[in-house]
Backbone as a ProteinNet text record, in pm:
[ID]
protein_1_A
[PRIMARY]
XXXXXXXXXXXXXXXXXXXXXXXXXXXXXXXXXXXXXXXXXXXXXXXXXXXXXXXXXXXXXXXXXXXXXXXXXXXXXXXXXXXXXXXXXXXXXXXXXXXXXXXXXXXXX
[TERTIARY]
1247.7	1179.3	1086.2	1093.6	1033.3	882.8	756.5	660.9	619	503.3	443.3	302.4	200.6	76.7	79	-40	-38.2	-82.4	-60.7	-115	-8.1	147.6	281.6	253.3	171.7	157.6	156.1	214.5	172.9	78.4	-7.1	-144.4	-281.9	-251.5	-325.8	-393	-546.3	-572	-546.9	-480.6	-507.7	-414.1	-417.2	-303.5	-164	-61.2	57.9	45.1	184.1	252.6	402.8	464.1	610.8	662.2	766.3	817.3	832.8	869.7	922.4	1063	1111.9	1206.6	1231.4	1114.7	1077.4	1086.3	1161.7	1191.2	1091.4	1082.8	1002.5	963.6	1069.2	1133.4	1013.9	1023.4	1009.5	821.6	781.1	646.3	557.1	620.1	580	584.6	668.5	673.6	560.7	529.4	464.2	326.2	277.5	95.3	120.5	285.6	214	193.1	256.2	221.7	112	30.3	-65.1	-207.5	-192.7	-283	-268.2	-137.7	-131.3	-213.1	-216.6	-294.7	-404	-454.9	-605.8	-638.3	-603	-562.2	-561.6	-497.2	-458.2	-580.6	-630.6	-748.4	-846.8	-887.9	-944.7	-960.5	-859.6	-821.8	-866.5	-853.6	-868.6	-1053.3	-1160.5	-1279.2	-1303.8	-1260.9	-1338.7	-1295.6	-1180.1	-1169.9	-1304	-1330.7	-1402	-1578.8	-1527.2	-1703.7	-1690.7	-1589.8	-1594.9	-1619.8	-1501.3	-1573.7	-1696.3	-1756.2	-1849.5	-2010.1	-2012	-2105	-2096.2	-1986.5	-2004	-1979	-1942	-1940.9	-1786.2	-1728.6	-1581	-1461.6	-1400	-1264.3	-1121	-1211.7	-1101.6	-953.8	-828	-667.5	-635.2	-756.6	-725.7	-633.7	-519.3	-440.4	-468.2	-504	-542	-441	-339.5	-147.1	-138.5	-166.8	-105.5	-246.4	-353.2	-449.4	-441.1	-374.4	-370.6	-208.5	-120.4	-30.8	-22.6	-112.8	-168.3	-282.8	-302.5	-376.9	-325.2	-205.9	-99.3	-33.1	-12.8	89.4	-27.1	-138.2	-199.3	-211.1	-218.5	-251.7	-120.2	-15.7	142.9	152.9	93.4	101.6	33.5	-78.2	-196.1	-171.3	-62.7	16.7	120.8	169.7	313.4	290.5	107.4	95.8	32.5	-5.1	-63.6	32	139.5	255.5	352.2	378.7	461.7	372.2	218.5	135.7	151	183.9	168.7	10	-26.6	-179.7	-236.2	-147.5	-208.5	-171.9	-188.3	-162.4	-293.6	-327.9	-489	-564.5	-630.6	-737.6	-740.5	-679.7	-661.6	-718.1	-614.7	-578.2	-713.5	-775.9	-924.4	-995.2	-990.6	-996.1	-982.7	-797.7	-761.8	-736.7	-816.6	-842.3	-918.1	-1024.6	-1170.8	-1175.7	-1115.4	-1113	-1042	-924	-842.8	-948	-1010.2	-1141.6	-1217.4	-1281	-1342.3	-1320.5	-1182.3	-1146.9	-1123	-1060.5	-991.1	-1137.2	-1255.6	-1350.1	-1435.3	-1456.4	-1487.7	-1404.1	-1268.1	-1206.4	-1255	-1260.1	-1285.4	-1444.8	-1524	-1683.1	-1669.1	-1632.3	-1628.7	-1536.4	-1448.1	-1272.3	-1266.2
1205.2	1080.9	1099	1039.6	1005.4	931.7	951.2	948.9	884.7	771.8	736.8	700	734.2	683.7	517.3	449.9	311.3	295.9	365.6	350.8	361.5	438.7	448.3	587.5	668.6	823.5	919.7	1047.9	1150.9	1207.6	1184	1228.4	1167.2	1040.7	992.7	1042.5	1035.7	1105.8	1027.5	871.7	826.8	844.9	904.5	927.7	842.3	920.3	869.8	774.7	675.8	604.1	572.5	585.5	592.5	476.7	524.3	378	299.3	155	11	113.8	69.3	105.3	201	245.6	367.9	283.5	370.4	286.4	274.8	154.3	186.3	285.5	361.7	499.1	616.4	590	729.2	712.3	519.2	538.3	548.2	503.3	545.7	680.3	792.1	926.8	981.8	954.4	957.9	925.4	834.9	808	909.4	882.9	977.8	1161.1	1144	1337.5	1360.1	1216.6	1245.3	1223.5	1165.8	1146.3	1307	1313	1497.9	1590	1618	1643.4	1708.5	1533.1	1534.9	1567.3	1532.8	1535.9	1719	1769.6	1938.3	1972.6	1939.1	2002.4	1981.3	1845.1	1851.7	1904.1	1967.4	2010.8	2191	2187	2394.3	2345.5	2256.5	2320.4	2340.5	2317.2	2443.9	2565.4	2579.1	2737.5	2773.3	2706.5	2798	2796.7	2641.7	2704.2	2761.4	2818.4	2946.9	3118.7	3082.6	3205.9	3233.1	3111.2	3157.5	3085.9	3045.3	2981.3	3079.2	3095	3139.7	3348.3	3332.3	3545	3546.1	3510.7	3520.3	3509	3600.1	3603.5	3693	3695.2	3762.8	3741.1	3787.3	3711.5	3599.8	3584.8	3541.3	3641.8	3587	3667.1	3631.8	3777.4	3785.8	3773.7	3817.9	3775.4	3639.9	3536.2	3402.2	3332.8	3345.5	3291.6	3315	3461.6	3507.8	3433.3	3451.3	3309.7	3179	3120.3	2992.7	2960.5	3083.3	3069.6	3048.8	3149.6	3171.4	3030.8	2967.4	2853.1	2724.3	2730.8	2612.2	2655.2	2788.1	2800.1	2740.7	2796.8	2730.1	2576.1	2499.6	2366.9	2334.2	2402.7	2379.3	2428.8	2509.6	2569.5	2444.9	2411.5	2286.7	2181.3	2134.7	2034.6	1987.4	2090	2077.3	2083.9	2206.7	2228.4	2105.1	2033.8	1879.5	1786.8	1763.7	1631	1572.3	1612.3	1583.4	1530.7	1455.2	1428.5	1385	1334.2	1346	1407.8	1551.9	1646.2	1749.2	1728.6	1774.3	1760.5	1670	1613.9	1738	1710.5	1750.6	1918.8	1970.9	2124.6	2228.9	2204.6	2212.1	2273.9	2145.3	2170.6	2303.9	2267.3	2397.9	2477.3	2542	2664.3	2752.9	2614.5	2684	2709.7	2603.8	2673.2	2818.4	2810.4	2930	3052.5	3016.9	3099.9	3165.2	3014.6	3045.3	3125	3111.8	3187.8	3332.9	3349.4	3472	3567.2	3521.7	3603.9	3598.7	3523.9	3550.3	3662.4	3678.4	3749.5	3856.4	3913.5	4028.3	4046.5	4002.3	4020.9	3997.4	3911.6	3929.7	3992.2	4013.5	4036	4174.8
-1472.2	-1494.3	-1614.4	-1696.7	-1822.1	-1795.4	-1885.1	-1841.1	-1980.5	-1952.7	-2110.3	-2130.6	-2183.2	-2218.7	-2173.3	-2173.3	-2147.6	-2329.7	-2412.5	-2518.9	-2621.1	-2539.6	-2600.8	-2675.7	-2677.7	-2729.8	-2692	-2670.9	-2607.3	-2595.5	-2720.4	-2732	-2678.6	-2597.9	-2538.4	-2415	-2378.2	-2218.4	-2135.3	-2090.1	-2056.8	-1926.5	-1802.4	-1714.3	-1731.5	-1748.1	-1807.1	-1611.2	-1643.6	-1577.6	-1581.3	-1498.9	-1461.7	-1595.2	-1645.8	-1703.3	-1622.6	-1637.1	-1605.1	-1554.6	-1410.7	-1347.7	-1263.5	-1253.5	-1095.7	-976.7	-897.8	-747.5	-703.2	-623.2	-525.8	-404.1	-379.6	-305.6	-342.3	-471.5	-578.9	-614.4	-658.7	-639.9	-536.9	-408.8	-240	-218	-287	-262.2	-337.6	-463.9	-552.5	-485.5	-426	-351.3	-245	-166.2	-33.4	-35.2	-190	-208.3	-286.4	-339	-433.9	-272.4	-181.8	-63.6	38.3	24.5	97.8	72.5	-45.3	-171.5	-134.9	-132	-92.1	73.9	97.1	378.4	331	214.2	303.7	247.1	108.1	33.9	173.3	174.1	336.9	458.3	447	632.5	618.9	457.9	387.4	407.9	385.4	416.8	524.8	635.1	778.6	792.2	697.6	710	603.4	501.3	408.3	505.5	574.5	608.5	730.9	796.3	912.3	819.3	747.5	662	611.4	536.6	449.3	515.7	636.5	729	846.4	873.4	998.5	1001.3	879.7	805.6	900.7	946.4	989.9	935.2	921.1	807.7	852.6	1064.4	1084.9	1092.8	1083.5	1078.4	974.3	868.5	742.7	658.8	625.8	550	381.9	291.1	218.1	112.8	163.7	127.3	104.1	194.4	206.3	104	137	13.3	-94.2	-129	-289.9	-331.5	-252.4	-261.2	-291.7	-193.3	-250.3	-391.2	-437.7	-552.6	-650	-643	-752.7	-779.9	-670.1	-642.4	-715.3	-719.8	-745.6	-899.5	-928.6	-1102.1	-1138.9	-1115.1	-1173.9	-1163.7	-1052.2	-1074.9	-1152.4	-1166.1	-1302.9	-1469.2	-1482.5	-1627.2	-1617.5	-1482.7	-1513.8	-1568.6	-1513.5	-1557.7	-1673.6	-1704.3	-1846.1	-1983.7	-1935.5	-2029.2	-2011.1	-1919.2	-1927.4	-1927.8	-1959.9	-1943.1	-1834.4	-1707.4	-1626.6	-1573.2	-1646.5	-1593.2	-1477.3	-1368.5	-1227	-1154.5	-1211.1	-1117.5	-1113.3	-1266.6	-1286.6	-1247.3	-1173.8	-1116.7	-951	-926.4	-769.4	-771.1	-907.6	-884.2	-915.3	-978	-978.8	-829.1	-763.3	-639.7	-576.1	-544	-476.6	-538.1	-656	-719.2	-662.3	-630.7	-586.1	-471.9	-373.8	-241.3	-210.9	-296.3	-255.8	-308.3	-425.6	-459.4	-368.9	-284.1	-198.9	-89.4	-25.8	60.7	45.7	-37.9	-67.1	-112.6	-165.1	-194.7	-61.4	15.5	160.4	255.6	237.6	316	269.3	93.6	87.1	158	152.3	136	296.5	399.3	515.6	620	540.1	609.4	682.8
[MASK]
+++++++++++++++++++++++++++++++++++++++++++++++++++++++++++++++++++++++++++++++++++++++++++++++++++++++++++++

């Protein structure tokens, strides 16, 4: 799927938008993975504040967080290297949490 400035440039910041002719299928998939997004970023702070509130980090796997770190930098190189611009906003985020966690496990783990 082809992607375009509201300004018709690549060089524009302005979050691209689907051309004229995205299903409706495809822009309903499109909110409900951009709202997931946000529900999982959500559902990751009580782990960070058991770890880092409560000094508990036991059966946190230091494997599966340094995983998910990796996995959010690559969506964050994808989206910058294809202009993918709403994908940026979010990934920020779960940088930091995975940050957060993974430096709690060591310091509490």
């Amino acid at each position: 799927m082809k992607y375009s400035s509201t300004k018709g440039d690549d060089s524009c910041p302005i979050p691209p938008r689907p051309i004229p002719g995205e299903s409706p299928s495809e822009a309903w998939l499109r909110r409900v993975l951009g709202a997931m997004s946000i529900f999982t970023m959500l559902m990751t702070v009580p782990q960070v504040w058991i770890i880092w509130i409560g000094h508990q980090a036991a059966g946190v796997s230091l494997l599966s967080w340094g995983a998910y770190l990796l996995s959010a930098l690559l969506w964050f190189w994808y989206g910058l290297a294809q202009r993918r611009q709403e994908y940026l906003p979010r990934l920020p985020g779960w940088v930091g949490l995975d940050v957060a966690v993974i430096t709690g496990v060591v310091i509490y783990g």
